[in-house]
C-alpha positions in Angstrom: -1.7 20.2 -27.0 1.3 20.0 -24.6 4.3 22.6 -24.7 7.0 21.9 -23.6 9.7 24.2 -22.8 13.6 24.0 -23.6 16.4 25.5 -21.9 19.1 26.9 -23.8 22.9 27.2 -22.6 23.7 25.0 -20.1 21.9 21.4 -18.9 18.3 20.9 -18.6 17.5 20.9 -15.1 13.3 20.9 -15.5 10.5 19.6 -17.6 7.5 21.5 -17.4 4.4 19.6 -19.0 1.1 21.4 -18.9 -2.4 19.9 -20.2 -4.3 22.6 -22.1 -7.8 21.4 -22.6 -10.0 22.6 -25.5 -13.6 22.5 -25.7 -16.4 22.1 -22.3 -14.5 22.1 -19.3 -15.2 18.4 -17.8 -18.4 17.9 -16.0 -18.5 17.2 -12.5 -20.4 14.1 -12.4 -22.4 12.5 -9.3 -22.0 9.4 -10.0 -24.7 7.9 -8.2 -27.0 9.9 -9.4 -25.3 9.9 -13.2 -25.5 6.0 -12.9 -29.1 5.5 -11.8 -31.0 8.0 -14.4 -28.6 6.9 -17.3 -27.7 3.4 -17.1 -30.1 0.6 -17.4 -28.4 -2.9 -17.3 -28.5 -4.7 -20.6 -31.2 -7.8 -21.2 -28.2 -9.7 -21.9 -24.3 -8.9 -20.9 -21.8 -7.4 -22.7 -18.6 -9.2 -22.5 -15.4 -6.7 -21.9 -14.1 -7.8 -25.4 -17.2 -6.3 -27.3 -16.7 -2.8 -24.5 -12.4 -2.8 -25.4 -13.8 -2.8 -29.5 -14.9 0.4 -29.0 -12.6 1.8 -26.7 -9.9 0.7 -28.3 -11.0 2.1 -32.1 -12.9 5.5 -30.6 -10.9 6.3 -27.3 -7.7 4.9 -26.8 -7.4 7.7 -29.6 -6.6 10.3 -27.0 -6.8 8.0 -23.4 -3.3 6.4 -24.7 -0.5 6.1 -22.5 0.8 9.1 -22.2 -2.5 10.6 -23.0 -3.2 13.3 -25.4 -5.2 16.0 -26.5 -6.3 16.4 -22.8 -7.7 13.1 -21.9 -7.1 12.5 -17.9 -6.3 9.6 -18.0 -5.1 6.3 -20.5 -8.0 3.7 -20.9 -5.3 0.3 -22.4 -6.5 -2.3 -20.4 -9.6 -3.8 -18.3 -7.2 -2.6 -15.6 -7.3 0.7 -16.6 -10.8 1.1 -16.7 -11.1 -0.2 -12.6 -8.6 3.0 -11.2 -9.8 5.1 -9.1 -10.0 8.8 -10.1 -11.4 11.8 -8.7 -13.7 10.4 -6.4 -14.8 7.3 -8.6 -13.6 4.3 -10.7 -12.9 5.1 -14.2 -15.0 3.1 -15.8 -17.9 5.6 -13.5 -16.5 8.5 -15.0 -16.5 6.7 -18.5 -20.9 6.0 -18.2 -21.6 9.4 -17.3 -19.6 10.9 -20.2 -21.1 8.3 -22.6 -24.7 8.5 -21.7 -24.3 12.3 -21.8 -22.4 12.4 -25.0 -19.6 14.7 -23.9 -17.2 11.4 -24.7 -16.1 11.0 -27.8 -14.8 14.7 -27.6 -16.2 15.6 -30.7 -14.9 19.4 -30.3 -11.2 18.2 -30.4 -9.7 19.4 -33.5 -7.9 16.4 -34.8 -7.2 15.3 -38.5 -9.1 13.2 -39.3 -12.1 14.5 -37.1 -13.0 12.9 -33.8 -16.7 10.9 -34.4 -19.4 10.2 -32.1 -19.8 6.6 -31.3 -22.6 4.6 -33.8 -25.6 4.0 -31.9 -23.9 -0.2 -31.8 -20.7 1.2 -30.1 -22.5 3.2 -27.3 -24.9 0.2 -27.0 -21.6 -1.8 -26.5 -19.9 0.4 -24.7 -22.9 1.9 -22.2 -24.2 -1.5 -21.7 -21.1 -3.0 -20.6 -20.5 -0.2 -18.0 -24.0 -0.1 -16.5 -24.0 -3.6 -16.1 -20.9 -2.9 -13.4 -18.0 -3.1 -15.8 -17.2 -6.2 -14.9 -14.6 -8.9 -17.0 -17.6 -10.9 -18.5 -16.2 -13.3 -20.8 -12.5 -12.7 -19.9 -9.7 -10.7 -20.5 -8.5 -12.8 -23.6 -9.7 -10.4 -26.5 -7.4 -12.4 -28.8 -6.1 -10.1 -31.6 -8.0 -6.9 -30.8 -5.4 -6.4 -28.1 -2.4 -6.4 -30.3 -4.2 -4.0 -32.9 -1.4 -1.4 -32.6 -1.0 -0.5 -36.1 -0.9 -4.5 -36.6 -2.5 -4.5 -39.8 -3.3 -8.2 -38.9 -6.2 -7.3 -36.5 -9.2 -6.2 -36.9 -9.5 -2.8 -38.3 -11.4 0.1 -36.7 -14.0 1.2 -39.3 -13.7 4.6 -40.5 -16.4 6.9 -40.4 -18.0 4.8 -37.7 -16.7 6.8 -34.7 -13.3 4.9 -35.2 -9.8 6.9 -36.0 -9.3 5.0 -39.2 -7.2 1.3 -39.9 -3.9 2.6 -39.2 -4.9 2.0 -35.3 -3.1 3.9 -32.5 0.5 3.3 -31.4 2.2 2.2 -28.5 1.6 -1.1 -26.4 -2.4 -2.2 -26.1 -4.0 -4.8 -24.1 -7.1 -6.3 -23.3 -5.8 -7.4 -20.0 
């Protein structure tokens, strides 16, 4: 929820955005430490494509650009997930809070409600990122990247942690 504030009478001189978070304030994570006792590299390696499926149909939800509902930070691209912030890359921040299941934010009240991954999506998802995070397979995730509301591309499932086929709008990319 962001308010925003209007001046009345005269010009608007000042926007004044403010993030209210709702639910467990977010953990402080050592990564290091986060990384080694949660993540065990996969037997074989996730390319990113199979990773951006399930960030793009149970996160990009909130980590849009601009982000809402409190997310920190937008999560569009391979790119995205390599930033630096708060003292570790993204996609760092992104294992601990899927192998401790405080991402998806199931406490966010959205309409319809916020789902925790499927055990395939955080298999996907977890595996990919404790294997480094890096581009295996490419960047090219063909039509999943243009899956804004498309209704050409493949569909998020509902009820499978997913927001539903309508998709989430604005520019996405794989790259």
């Amino acid at each position: 929820m962001l308010p925003i504030f209007f001046v009345t009478g005269g010009s608007c001189t000042e926007h004044r955005y403010e993030t209210v978070r709702s639910g467990p304030p977010m953990p402080n994570f050592d990564h290091g430490k986060c990384l080694s006792q949660s993540c065990e590299p996969p037997p074989n390696e996730i390319p990113w494509c199979d990773a951006y499926a399930v960030i793009r149909c149970s996160c990009q939800r909130c980590h849009t650009d601009p982000p809402q509902n409190g997310a920190p930070f937008p999560l569009l691209s391979y790119a995205a997930t390599q930033k630096e912030y708060a003292g570790g890359a993204i996609w760092q921040h992104m294992a601990c809070a899927v192998s401790t299941d405080f991402m998806p934010a199931v406490w966010v009240e959205l309409d319809p409600p916020v789902e925790p991954l499927t055990s395939s999506q955080k298999d996907s998802l977890l595996g990919w990122l404790c294997q480094g995070a890096r581009p295996t397979g490419g960047l090219d995730c063909g039509n999943l990247a243009s899956a804004a509301g498309s209704g050409g591309a493949p569909a998020c499932q509902a009820g499978a942690g997913g927001f539903g086929t309508s998709g989430q709008a604005g520019a996405m990319t794989g790259q």
